[in-house]
C-alpha positions in Angstrom: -100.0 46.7 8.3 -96.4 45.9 8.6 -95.8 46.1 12.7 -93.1 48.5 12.2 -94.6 50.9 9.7 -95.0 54.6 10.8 -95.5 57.9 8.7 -94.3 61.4 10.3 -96.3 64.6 8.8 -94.5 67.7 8.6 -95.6 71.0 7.0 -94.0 74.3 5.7 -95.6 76.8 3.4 -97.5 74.6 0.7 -95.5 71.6 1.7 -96.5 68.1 2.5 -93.5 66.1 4.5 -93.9 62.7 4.9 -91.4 60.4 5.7 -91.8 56.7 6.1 -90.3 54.4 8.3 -90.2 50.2 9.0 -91.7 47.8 6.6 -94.3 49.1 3.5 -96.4 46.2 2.9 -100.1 46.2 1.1 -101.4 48.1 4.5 -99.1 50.1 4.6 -99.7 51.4 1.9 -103.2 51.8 2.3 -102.3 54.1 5.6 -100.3 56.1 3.3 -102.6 56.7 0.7 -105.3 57.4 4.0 -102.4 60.0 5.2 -102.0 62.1 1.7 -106.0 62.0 1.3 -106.3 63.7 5.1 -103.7 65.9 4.3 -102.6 67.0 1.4 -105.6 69.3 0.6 -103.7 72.6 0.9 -100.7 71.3 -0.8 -99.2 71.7 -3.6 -96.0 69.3 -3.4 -95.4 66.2 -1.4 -92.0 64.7 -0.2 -92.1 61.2 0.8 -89.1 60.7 2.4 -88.1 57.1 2.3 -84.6 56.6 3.9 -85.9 55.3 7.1 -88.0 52.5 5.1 -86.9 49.0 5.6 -88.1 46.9 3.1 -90.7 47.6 0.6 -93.1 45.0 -0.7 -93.8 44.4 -4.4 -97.6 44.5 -2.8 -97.3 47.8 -1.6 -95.7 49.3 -3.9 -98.8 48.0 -6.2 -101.4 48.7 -3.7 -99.8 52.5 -3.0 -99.0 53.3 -7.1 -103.0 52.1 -8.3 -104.2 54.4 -5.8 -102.4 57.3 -6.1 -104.7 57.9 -9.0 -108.0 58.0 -6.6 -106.5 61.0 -5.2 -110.0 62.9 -5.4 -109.0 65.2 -8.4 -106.1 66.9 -6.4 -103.2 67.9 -8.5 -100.0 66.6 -6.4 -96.5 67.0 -7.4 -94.5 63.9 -5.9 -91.1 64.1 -4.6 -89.5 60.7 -3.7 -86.2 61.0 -1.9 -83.9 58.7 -0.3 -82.3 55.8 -1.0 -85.7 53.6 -1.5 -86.8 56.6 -3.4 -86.5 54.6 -6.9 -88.4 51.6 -5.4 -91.4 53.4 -4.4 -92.2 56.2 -6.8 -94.4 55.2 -9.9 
């Protein structure tokens, strides 16, 4: 995992906040994907909120947009903002 990387978990209501911060590399991404799984199974939407991200690795964006699929069934909605938002959302 990138050194720097770091995920803060919010909640309101049906609401999954998370918003990333350093470097997202290949483990990084896997922490996410370890994050929404341990998480996300009372909501309905997810913010990842990327303006604190540094740089973003072609890896892990790979790594975190193939597993978003293995989310065990659960029927998300995604909401990337920021200004890496375009670089990270599938």
């Amino acid at each position: 995992m990138a050194i720097n990387f770091k995920v803060s978990i919010h909640r309101n209501d049906d609401n999954l906040h998370l918003k990333l911060m350093g470097d997202f590399d290949g483990s990084s991404a896997c922490e996410l994907i370890n994050v929404l799984k341990a998480n996300a199974h009372s909501a309905s939407m997810v913010f990842i909120h990327t303006n604190r991200l540094n740089r973003i690795h072609p890896f892990g964006r790979h790594v975190f947009c193939n597993n978003l699929n293995n989310m065990d069934g659960q029927s998300l909605k995604f909401v990337f903002t920021g200004g890496k938002a375009s670089q990270l959302e599938p």
